[in-house]
C-alpha positions, 0 to 999 in steps of 0.5 A, spaced: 487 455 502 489 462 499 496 465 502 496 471 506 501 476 504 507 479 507 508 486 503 513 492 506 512 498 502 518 504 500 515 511 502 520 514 497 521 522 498 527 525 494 530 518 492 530 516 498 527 511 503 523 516 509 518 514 515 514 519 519 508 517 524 501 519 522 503 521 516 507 527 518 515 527 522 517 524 516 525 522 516 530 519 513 531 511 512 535 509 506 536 508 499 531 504 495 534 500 491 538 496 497 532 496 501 528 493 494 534 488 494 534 486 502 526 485 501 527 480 495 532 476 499 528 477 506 522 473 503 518 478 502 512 476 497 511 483 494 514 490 494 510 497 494 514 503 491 510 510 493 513 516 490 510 519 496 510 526 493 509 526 487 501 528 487 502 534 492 507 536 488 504 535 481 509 532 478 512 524 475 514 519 479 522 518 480 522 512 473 529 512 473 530 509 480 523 505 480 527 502 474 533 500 478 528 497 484 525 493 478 531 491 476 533 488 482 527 484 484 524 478 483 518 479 486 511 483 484 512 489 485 506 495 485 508 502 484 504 509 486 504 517 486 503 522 481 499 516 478 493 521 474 492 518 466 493 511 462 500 514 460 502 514 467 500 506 467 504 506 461 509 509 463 511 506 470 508 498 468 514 500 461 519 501 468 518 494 471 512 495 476 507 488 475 500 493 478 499 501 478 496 503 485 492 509 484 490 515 490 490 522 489 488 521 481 483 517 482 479 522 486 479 527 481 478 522 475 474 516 478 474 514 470 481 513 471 480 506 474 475 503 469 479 505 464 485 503 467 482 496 469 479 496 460 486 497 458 491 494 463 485 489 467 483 489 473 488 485 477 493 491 475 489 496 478 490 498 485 485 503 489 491 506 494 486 510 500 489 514 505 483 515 511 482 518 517 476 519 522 473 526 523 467 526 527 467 518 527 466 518 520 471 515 515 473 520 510 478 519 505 484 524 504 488 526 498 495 529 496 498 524 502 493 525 507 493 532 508 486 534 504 480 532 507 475 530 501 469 530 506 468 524 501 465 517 505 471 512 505 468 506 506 463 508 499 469 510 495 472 503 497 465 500 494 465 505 488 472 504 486 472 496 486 465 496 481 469 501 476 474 496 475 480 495 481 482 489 482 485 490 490 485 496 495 490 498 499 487 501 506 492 505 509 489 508 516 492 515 518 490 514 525 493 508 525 500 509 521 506 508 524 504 509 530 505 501 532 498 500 536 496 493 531 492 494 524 486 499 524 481 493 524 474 498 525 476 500 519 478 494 515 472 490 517 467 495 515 470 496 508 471 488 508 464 487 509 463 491 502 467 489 497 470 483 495 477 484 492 483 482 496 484 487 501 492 490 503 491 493 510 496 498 512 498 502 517 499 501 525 504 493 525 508 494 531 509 487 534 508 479 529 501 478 533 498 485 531 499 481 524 496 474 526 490 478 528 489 481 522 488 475 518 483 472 524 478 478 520 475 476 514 477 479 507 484 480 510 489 478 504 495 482 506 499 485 512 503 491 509 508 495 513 514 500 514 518 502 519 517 495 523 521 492 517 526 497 515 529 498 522 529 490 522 524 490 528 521 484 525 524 479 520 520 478 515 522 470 515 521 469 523 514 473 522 512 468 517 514 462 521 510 465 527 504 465 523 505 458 520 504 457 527 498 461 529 495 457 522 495 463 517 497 459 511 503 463 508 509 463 503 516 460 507 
């Protein structure tokens, strides 16, 4: 049986650790380098870095702190924001990250993916969509989730996994931060279409909202903020309580 993974993910803004709730509020938490370092030590299995502003603000990510993230884990570590050519595959994959996670420059060069997935293989490619509902519709939203693509969200799933990605991480906006469990409607709907590991974010507040996740077929990864950073949950008791829900995970 396939372990399910535990994954809490850096929203880095300014070389720091920030959380916010749909997307907006965003405050202050910590440094990324400690937090990389607790979570290595906490049995995370795997770490994302966003360099949360770096699309909207058409520039690189921060490489110098994702180099010192890199350096202090021993986990996999997947890195996105600002992610818009091979270059800036090259540039992050040369800084320690394991898998690149492309968003925002995926959706306006879709051809990114394929030969992203050509040159680095698919299992390093990961399609990150931020997605909302509007007017009962998934749409798939760019820049941090402030543009509204009006582009079909569970087809831009299916497009993306056919061009070369090896993972797609669904990040719900209706669902983030606000701590209600995973936005299971939407994760159902993509599963039923693809057949790549999926990550759902967005929404963990409590350890059965995770339990209940990997109940849903497709389901490979739970990945959450806040509920990790403010020390919540402990990543270690999550785990022994889904090894006694039967969900196979790495203690």
């Amino acid at each position: 049986m396939i372990t399910k993974r535990i994954i809490p993910c850096l929203d880095v803004r300014n070389g720091r650790v920030v959380k916010g709730k749909n997307f907006e509020g965003i405050q202050d938490v910590s440094d990324p380098v400690e937090m990389a370092r607790f979570y290595n030590e906490e049995g995370a299995d795997e770490l994302v870095f966003y360099d949360i502003t770096a699309s909207v603000e058409e520039r690189g990510l921060f490489t110098d702190i994702l180099t010192k993230v890199a350096s202090e884990i021993f986990i996999p570590l997947t890195v996105g924001g600002g992610i818009n050519t091979l270059e800036d595959f090259d540039r992050v994959l040369k800084c320690g990250a394991d898998k690149v996670s492309v968003n925002s420059g995926a959706i306006r060069n879709p051809d990114i993916i394929e030969s992203a997935a050509r040159k680095y293989g698919d299992q390093c490619v990961v399609l990150s969509m931020d997605i909302k509902r509007v007017d009962g519709c998934f749409r798939l939203f760019a820049k941090g989730g402030r543009e509204n693509t009006g582009i079909d969200a569970v087809q831009w799933a299916v497009d993306g996994v056919n061009r070369g990605a090896g993972e797609l991480v669904v990040n719900s906006i209706d669902t983030d931060g606000v701590k209600g469990g995973f936005d299971l409607e939407l994760l159902d709907e993509i599963a039923a279409r693809v057949n790549v590991p999926i990550i759902a974010s967005g929404g963990a507040g409590k350890m059965e909202d995770f339990s209940e996740l990997f109940k849903h077929d497709g389901m490979d990864a739970g990945l959450a903020a806040s509920i990790f950073h403010y020390k919540e949950i402990r990543i270690k008791d999550l785990k022994e309580y889904l090894r006694t829900q039967g969900v196979e995970v790495r203690l």
